[in-house]
N, C-alpha and C positions, 0 to 999 in steps of 0.2 A: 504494500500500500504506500499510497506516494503524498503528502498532502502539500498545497501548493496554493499560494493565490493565483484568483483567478477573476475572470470578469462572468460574474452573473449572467450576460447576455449572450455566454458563449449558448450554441443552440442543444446541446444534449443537458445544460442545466436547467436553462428556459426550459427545456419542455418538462422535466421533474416539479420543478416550482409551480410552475401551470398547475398539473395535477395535483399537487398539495392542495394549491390556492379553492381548485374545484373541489376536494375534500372538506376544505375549511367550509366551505358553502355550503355542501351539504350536512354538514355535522350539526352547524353552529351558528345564531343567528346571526345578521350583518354588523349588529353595535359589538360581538362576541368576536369578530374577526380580527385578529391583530396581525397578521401574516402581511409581510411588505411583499409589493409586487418587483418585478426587473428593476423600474428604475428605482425605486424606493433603494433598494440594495447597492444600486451606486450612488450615492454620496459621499463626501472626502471623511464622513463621521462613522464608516460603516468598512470594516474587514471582511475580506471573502473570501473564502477560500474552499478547491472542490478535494475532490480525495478519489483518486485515479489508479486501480493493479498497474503491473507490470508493461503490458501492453496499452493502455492510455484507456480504456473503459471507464468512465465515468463510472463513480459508487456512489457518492453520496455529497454534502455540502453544510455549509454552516456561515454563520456570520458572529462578527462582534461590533454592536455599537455602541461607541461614545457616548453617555451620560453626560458624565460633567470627568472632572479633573483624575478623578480617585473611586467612578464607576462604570462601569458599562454593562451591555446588556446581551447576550445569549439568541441571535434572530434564523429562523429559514435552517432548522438541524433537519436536514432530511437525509435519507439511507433508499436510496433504489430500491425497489422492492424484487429486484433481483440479489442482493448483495446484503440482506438484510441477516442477520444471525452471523456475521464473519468480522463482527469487529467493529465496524467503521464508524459507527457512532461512538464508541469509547475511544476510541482511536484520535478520532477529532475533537471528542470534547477535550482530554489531553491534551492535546495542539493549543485548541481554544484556550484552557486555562495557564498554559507558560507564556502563552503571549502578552496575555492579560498583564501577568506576574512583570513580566520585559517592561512592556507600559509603565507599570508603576500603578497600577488598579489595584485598590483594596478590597473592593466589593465587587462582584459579579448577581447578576440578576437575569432570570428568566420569566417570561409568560408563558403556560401550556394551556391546555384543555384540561377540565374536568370530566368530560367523560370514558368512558371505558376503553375507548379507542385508544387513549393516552398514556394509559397504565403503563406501558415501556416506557414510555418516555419519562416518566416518572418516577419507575423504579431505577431509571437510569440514571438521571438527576441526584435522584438520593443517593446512590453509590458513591457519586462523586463530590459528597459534603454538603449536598444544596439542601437546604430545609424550605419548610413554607415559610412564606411570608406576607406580611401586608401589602396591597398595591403600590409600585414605587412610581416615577418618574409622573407620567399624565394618566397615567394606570387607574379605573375605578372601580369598584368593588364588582365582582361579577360573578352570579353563579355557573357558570361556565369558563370559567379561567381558573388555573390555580398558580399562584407569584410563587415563587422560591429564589433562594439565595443564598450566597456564602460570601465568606471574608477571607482573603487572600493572604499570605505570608509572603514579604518579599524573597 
């Protein structure tokens, strides 16, 4: 596994994110969606980065945005649903969090889903230190979202 920045609009991530986005829709209602689209994912506040095997296959993807000085946020973890059980989400959330550490980021923060569909993602979350937490940033209380969080060590 290879993980690398990348631009979101390359077309085998676009079309991943697409289908999340269509996911979100169906899951969850429209004030319930937090999922950035393509260009949302480019702005100079936002990391990206895809996670690619041997031979350049697209696996999976992730972002981090900019908060403020000393937080950022967890955006667009997605895993191919070909490539799903092999790693790539621990793999990059790993990534994700030494970067953070590089930065200088104390706190990291995610938004998920409450529903059932999410349950990986959540037990994946907690693995790697994240607890619940209260809504952060523009974030409002929602029963369909669940916030988590952790506090980095430089």
């Amino acid at each position: 596994m290879h993980i690398r920045t990348q631009d979101p609009a390359t077309p085998d991530i676009t079309a991943l994110l697409n289908q999340h986005l269509e996911e979100m829709r169906a899951i969850s209602p429209p004030e319930s969606k937090h999922a950035l689209d393509i260009e949302g994912l480019r702005t100079p506040d936002i990391s990206f980065w895809s996670v690619r095997d041997d031979d350049g296959a697209f696996m999976g993807c992730g972002a981090l945005k900019q908060l403020d000085a000393t937080h950022a946020e967890i955006k667009s973890m997605r895993t191919d649903p070909a490539h799903r059980r092999k790693g790539v989400a621990a793999s990059l959330l790993a990534h994700i969090i030494d970067h953070a550490r590089l930065q200088q980021f104390t706190r990291l923060s995610l938004e998920t889903g409450a529903q059932d569909h999410f349950v990986p993602a959540r037990a994946l979350y907690t693995r790697f230190g994240f607890t619940i937490c209260a809504p952060f940033a523009s974030y409002q209380e929602d029963p369909n979202s669940v916030f988590m969080t952790r506090t980095l060590q430089p």
